[in-house]
Backbone bond lengths (Angstrom), bond angles and torsions (degrees), N, CA, C in turn:
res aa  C-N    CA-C-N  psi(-1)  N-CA   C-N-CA  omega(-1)  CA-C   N-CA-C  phi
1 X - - - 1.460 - - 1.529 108.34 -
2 X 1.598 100.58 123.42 2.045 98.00 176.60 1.632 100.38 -98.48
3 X 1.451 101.67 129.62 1.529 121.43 139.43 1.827 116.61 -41.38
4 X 1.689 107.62 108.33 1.272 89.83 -178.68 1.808 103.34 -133.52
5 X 1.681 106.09 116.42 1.347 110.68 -162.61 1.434 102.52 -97.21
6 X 1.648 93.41 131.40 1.551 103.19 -177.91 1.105 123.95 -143.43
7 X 1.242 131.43 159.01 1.875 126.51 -170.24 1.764 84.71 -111.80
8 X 1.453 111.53 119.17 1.364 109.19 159.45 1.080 159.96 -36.80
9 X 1.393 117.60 -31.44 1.468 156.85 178.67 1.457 100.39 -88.84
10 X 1.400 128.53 -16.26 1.544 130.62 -157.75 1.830 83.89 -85.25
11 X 1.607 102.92 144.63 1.373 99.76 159.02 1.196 125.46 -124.66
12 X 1.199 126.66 27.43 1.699 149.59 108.96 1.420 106.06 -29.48
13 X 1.331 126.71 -66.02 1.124 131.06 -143.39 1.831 105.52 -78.24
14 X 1.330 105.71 -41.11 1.061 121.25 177.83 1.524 122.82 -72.26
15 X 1.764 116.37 -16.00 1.010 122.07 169.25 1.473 99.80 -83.30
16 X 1.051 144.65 -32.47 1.610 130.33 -157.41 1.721 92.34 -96.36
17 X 1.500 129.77 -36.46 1.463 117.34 -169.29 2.027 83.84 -58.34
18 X 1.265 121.12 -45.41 1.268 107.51 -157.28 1.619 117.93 -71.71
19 X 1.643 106.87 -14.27 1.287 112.60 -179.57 1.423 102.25 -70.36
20 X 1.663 117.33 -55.92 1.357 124.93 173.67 1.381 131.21 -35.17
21 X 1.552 120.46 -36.85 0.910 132.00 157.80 1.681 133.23 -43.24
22 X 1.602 82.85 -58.96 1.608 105.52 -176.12 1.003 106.81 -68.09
23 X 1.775 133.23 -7.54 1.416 132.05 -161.81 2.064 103.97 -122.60
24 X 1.309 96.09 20.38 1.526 106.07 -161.94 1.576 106.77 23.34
25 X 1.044 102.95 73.76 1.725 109.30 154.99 1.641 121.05 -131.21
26 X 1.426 89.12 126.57 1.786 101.36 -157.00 1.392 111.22 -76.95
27 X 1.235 109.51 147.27 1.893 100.92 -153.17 1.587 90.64 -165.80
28 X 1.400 111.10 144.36 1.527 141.62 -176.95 1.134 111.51 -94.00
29 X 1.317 134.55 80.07 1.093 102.24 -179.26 1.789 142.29 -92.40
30 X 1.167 136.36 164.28 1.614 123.74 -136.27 1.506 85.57 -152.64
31 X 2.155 124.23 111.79 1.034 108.42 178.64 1.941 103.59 -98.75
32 X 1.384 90.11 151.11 1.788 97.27 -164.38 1.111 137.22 -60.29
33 X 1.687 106.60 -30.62 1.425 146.80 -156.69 1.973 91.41 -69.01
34 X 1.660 87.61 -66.98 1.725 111.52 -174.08 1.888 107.29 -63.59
35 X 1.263 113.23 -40.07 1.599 121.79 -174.11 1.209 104.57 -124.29
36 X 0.943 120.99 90.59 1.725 122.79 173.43 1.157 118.23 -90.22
37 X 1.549 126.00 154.02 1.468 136.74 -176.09 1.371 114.52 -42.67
38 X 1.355 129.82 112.67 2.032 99.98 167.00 1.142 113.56 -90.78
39 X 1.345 123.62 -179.50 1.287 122.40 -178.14 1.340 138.30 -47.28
40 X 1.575 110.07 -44.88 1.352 140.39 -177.55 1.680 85.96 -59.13
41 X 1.792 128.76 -86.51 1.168 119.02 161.88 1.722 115.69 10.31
42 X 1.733 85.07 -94.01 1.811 100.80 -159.45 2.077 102.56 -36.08
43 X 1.416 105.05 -49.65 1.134 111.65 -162.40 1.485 108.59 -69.47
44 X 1.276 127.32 -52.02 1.637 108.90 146.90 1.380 148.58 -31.67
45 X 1.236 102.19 -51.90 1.543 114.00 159.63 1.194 131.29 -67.31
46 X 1.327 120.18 -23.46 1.519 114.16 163.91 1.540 100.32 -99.73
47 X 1.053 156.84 21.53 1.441 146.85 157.50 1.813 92.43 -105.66
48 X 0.959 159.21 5.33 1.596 169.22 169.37 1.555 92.82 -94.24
49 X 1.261 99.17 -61.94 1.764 109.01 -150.84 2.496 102.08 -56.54
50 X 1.619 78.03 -43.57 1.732 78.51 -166.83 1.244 127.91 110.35
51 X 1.855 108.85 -38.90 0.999 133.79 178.00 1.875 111.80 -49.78
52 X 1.584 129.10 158.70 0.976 131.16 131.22 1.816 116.71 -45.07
53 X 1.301 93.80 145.78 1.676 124.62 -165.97 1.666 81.19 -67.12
54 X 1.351 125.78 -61.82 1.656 134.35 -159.85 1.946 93.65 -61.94
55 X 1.224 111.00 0.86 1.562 98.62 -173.72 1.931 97.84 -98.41
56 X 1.454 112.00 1.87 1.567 95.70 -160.99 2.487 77.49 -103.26
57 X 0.931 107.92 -6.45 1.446 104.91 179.48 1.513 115.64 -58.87
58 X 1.021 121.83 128.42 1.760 112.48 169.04 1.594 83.95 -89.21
59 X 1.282 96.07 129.07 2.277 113.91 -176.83 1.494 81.89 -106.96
60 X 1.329 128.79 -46.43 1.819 100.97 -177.58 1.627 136.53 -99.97
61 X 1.446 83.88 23.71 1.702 103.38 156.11 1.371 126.79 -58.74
62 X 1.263 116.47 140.81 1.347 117.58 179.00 1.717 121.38 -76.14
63 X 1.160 104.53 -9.50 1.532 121.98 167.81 1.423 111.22 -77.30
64 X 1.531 114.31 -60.58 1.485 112.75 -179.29 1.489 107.63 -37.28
65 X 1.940 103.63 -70.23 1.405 111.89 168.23 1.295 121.28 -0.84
66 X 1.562 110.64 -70.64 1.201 119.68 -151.72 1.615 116.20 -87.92
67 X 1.268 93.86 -9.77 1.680 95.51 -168.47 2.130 107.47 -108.11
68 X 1.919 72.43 8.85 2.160 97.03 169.11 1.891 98.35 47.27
69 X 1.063 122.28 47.03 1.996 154.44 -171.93 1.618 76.34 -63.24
70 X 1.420 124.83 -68.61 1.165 123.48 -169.48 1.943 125.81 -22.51
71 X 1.196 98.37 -74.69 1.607 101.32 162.49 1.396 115.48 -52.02
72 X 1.253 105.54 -64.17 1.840 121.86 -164.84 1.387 115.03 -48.54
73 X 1.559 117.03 -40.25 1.786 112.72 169.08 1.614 102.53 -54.12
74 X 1.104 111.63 -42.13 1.705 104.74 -170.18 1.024 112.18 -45.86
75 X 1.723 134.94 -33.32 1.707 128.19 -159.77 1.601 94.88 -117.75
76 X 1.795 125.82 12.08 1.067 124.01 -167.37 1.582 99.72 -100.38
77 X 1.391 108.44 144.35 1.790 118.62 172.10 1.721 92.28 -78.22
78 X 1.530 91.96 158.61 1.763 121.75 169.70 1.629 96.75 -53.85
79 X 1.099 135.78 -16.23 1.075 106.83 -140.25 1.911 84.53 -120.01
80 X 1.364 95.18 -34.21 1.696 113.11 173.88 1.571 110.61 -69.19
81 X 1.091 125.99 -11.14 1.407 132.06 173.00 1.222 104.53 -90.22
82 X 1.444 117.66 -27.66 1.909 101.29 -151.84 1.757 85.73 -87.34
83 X 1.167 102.88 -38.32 1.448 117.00 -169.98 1.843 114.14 -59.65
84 X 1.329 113.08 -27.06 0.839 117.27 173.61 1.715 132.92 -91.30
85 X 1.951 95.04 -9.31 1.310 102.02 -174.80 1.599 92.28 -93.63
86 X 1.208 125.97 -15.31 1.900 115.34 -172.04 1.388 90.96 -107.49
87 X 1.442 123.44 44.43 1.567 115.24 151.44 1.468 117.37 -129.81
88 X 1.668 113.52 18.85 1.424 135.30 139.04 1.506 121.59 -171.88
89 X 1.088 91.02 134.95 1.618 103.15 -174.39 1.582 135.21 -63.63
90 X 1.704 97.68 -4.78 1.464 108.36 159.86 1.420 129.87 -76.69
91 X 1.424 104.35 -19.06 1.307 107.76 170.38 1.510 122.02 -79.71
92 X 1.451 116.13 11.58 1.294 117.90 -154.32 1.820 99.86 -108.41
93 X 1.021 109.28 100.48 2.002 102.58 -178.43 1.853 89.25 -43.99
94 X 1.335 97.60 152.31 1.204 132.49 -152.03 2.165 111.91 -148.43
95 X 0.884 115.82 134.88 1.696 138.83 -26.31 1.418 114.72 -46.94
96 X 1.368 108.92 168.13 1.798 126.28 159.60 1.552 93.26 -117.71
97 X 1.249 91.72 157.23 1.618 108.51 153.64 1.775 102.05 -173.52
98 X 1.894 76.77 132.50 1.500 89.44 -157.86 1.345 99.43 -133.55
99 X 1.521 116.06 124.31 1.751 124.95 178.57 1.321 101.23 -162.10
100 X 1.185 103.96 126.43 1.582 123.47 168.63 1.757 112.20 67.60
101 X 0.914 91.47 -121.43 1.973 98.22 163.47 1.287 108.48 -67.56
102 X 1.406 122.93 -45.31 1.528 121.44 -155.00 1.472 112.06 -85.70
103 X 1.746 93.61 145.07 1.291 96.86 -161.17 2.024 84.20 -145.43
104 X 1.561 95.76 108.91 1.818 96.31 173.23 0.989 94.89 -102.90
105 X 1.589 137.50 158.04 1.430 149.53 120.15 1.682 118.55 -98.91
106 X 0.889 100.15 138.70 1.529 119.33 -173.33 1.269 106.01 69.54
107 X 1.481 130.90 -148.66 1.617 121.53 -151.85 2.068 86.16 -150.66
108 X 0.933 107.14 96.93 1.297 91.76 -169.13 2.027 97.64 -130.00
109 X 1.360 122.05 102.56 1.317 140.13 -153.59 1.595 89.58 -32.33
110 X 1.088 128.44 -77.16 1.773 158.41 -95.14 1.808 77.57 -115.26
111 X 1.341 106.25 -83.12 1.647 102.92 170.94 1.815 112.63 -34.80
112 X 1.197 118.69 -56.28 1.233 97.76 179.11 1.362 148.44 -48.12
113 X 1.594 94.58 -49.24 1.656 130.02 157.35 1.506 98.70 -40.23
114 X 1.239 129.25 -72.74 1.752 134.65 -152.68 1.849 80.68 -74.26
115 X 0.956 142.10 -58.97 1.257 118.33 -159.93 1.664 115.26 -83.25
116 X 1.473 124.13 -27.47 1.400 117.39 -178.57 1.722 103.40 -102.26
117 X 1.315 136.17 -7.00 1.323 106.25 -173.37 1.551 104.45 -122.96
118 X 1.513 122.34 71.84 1.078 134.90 -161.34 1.390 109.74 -103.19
């Protein structure tokens, strides 16, 4: 069963619960806003994932925007980022879906396919 974290209103988000569906893959779902990532989380999931740390950021959030994230990650430690992304869940790119090894961020068709229908 995947953990799959989503902001409701997202329509990203709403395209992949519906892909998931259509692909019978059984999934929890966890909205972000109300339950946000904690650290322990973030820091698992991006050492699983592989990804760069700057890949778990939603960059076209209106929060990032506003809090000008752009410059400010640059002079920020690994450790000052993670901490800062599990103290709201808008900053968090969106969807996740997280089971076992696998670790998606964002909703990306082709990636999904190659990693869940193996």
């Amino acid at each position: 069963m995947y953990q799959f974290i989503c902001y409701t209103k997202c329509g990203t988000c709403r395209k992949a619960k519906k892909w998931l569906e259509e692909n019978n893959i059984p999934f929890e779902e966890r909205p972000i806003k109300e339950n946000n990532p904690t650290e322990n989380e973030l820091r698992e999931w991006i050492k699983k994932s592989g990804y760069p740390l700057k890949r778990f950021f939603n960059t076209s959030g209106t929060l990032y925007k506003e809090m000008n994230l752009k410059d400010k990650l640059k002079e920020m430690s690994e450790e000052e980022q993670i901490k800062l992304l599990s103290t709201d869940g808008m900053l968090v790119k969106r969807p996740l879906l997280i089971g076992g090894e696998t670790v998606l961020v964002g909703f990306k068709e082709e990636e999904w396919n190659n990693s869940l229908k193996k």
